[in-house]
C-alpha positions as CSV (number, residue, x, y, z in Angstrom):
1,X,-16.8,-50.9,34.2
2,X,-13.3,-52.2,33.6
3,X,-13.6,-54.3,37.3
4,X,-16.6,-56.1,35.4
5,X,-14.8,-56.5,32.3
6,X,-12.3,-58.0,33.8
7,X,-14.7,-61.0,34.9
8,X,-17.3,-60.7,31.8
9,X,-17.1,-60.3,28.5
10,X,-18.8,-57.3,27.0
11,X,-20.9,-59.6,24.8
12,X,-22.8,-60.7,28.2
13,X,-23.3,-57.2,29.6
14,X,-23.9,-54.0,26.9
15,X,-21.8,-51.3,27.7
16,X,-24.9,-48.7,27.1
17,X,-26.7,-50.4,29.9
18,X,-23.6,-51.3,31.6
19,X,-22.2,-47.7,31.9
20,X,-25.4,-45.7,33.5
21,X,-25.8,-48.9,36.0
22,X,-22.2,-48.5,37.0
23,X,-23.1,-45.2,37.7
24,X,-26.2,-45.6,39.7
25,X,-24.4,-48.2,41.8
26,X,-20.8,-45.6,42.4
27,X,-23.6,-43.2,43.4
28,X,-25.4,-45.5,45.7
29,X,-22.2,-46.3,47.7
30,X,-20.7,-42.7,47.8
31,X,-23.9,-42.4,49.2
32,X,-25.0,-39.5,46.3
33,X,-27.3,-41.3,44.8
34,X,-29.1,-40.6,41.5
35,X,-32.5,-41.9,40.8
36,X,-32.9,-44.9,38.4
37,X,-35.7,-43.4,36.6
38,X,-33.7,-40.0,35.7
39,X,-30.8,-42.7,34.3
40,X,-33.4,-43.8,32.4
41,X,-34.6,-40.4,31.0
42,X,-31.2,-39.4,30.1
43,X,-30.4,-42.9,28.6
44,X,-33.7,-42.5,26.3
45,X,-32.4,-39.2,24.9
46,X,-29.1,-40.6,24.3
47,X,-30.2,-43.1,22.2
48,X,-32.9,-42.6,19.8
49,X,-33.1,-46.3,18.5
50,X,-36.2,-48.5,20.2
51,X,-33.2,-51.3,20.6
52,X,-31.3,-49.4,23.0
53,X,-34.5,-48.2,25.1
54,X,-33.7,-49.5,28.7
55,X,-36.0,-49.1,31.6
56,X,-36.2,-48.7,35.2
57,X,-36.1,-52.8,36.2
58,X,-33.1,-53.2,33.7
59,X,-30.8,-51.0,35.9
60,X,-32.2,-52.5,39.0
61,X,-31.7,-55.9,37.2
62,X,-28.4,-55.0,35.7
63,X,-27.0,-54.2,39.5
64,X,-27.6,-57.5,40.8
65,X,-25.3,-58.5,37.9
66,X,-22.9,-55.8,38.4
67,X,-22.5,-56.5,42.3
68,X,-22.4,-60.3,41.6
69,X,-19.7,-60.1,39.1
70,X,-17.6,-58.0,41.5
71,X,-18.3,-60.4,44.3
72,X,-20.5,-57.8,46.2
73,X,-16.7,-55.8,46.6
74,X,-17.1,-51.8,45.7
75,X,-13.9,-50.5,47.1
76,X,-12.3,-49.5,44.4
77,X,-8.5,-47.6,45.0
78,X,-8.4,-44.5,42.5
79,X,-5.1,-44.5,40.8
80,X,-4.0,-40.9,41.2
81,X,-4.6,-41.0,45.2
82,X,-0.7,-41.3,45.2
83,X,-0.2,-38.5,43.2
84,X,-2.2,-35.9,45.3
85,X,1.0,-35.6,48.1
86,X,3.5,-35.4,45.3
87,X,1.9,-32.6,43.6
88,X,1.1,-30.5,46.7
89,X,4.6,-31.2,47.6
90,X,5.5,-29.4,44.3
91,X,3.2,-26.9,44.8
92,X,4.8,-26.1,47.7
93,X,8.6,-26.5,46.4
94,X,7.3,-24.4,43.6
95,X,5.9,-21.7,46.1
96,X,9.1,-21.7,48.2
97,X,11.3,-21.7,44.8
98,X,9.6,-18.3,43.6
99,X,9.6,-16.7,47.1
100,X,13.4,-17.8,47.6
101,X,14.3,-16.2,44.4
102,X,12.4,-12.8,44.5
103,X,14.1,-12.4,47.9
104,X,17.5,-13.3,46.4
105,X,16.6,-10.6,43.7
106,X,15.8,-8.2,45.9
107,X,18.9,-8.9,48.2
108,X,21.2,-8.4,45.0
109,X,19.1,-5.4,44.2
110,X,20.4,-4.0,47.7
111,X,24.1,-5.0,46.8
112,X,24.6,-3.4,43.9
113,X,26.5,0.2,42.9
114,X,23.0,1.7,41.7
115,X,21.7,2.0,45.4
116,X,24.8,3.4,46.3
């Protein structure tokens, strides 16, 4: 939503129609796709007001829009794909930290006058 925001102003496109279409179309290129019509459903018991009452043919419609405004680009970068490696790589310092330390404890365990 914020890539067509960027290049529309919410005033052209409703964000209640906006959001489920952005949806459908994410699900349509992870290739998961949901059905239009149960978008539709769910939008219809979201809002109870006649206004807000979108069908089938306004996703569809509201696509075109969607992918026009976005220049037909849907490769979008996630912005915590960086972060993954970093907090494995903690995981694992973390892991290593513990295990280095219940050795050591062990180790002075060993050393001292009690085990004697």
């Amino acid at each position: 939503m914020r890539h067509v925001y960027t290049r529309k102003s919410m005033a052209e496109y409703d964000p209640r129609l906006l959001a489920p279409t952005c949806l459908y179309l994410a699900s349509k290129a992870e290739e998961s796709t949901v059905q239009a019509r149960l978008l539709v459903f769910y939008i219809k018991k979201l809002y109870a007001d006649e206004k807000y009452r979108y069908e089938i043919k306004d996703i569809l419609q509201m696509e075109m829009k969607i992918l026009e405004a976005l220049n037909y680009y849907l490769v979008v970068y996630h912005p915590f794909r960086s972060l993954s490696p970093q907090v494995s790589d903690k995981i694992m310092v973390d892991h290593f930290l513990h295990r280095f330390l219940q050795d050591a404890g062990l180790n002075d365990l060993n050393m001292t006058q009690l085990t004697w």
